[in-house]
N, C-alpha and C positions, 0 to 999 in steps of 0.2 A: 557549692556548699548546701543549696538549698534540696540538692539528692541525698545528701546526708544526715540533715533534719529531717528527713522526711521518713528517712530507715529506721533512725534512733527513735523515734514520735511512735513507728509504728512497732517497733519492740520493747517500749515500752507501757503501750497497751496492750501489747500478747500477756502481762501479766494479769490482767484486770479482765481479757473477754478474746475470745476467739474471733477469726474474721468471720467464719458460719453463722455467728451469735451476733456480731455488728451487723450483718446482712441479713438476717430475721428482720432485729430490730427496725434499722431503715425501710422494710418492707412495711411493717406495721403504724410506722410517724405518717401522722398525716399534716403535720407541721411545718414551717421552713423546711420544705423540700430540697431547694436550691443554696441554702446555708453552705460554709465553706467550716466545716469543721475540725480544719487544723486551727482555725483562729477560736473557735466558740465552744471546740471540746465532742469528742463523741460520746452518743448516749449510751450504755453498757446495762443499765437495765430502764425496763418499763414496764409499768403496771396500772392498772386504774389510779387515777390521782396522783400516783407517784412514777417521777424516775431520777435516775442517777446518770451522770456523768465523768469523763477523767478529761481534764484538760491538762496537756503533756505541752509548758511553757517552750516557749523557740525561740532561735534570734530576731524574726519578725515582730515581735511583740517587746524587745526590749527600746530604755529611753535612754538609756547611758551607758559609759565603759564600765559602771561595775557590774551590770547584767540584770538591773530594777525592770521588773514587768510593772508596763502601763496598766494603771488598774483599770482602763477601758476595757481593756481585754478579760478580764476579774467578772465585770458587770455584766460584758456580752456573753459570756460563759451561763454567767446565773441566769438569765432574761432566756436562752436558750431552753437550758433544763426545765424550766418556769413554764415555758409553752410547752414542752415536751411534755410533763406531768399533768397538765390538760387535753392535750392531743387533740385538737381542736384543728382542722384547715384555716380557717379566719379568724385570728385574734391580733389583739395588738396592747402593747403596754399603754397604759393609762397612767402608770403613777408609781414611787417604789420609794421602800423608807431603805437602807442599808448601811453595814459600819463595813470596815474595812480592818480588823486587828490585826494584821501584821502584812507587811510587801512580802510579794513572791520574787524571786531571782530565776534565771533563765537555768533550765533542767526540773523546776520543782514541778509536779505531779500534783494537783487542787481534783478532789474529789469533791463533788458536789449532789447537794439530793436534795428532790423538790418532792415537799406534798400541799398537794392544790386542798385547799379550804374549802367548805360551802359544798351545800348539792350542787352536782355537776349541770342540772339541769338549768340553770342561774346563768345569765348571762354575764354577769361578772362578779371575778373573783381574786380570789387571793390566794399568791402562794407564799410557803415559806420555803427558803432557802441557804442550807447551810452548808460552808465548805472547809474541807481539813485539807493538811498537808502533813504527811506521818501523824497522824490522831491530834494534830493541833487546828484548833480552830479559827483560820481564817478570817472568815470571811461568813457573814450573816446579813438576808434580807426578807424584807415581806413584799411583794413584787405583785401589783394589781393591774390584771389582764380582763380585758372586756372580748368577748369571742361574738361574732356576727356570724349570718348567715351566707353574707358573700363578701367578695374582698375591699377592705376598706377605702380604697378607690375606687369604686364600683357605688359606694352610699350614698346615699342626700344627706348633700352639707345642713349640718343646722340652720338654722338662723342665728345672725347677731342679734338677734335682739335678744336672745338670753344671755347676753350679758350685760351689764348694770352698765351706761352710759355716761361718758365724762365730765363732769362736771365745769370746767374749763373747755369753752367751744375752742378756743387755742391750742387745747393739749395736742400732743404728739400724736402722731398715727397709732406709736404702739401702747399707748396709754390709753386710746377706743378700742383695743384688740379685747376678746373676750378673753376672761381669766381663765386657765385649765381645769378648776375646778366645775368654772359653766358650762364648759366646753364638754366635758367626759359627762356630766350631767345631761346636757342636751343629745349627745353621741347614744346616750344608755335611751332617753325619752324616744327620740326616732327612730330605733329598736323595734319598740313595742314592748317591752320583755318581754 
């Protein structure tokens, strides 16, 4: 079955972008390189600050017999395009607001288009991100990527000490854990910008 999703996935992107024009593209991402983009969507245009994607739903991605795509799948799509439209080798999600206005079912086709915020020169930003299915609107988020100079396994960890210390010498391990907000703070500080 899954040589048959794979035919159908791929005919029905020949509407949206040739395979020449996918393989431009991919030459030019310097992004998730190794992404599997039958799950996450291929990118069909890019430009500075901006690109666009089609994510062509499969039976991989459904949760039930009536054919309900996991809106994980919805998210990883956007976070996708989101770094595409930075084009950026090293970045990583820090943080994202997003609704979710209606489920997709397995066959529907979510066209998504990211335009990154802020001069490019900024080490973190914002993108926004909107997604239609036949000119219905989806799916909308704002999606905040911090981009480094090498890969974020490769960085000096912060220190905990930016973050605010427990009040309770009892509390929990994960109650001493720095909050994410210290964390992407301290992450942007060791930067340098």
């Amino acid at each position: 079955m899954a040589k048959k999703d794979n035919f159908e996935e791929y005919a029905q992107l020949e509407e949206y972008i040739s395979q020449e024009e996918i393989s431009r593209i991919k030459s030019e991402l310097l992004t998730c390189s190794e992404i599997n983009t039958s799950l996450t969507g291929t990118i069909v245009e890019l430009d500075k600050n901006f690109a666009k994607s089609i994510l062509v739903t499969t039976n991989d991605m459904v949760v039930d017999d009536h054919g309900l795509i996991f809106d994980a799948f919805i998210f990883a799509a956007a976070n996708y395009v989101a770094q595409a439209a930075i084009n950026k080798e090293f970045s990583v999600v820090i943080g994202s607001k997003c609704f979710f206005y209606a489920p997709l079912k397995i066959g529907d086709v979510l066209e998504l288009e990211a335009r990154a915020l802020f001069d490019e020169t900024s080490k973190k930003r914002d993108v926004k991100v909107v997604g239609y299915t036949k000119e219905i609107k989806m799916f909308e988020a704002t999606i905040q990527i911090v981009t480094t100079e090498e890969h974020i396994f490769k960085l000096k960890r912060p220190p905990l000490t930016a973050a605010k210390p427990a009040e309770d010498p009892n509390a929990s391990a994960a109650a001493t854990m720095a909050n994410p907000e210290a964390m992407a703070s301290a992450l942007i500080a060791s930067m340098g910008k």
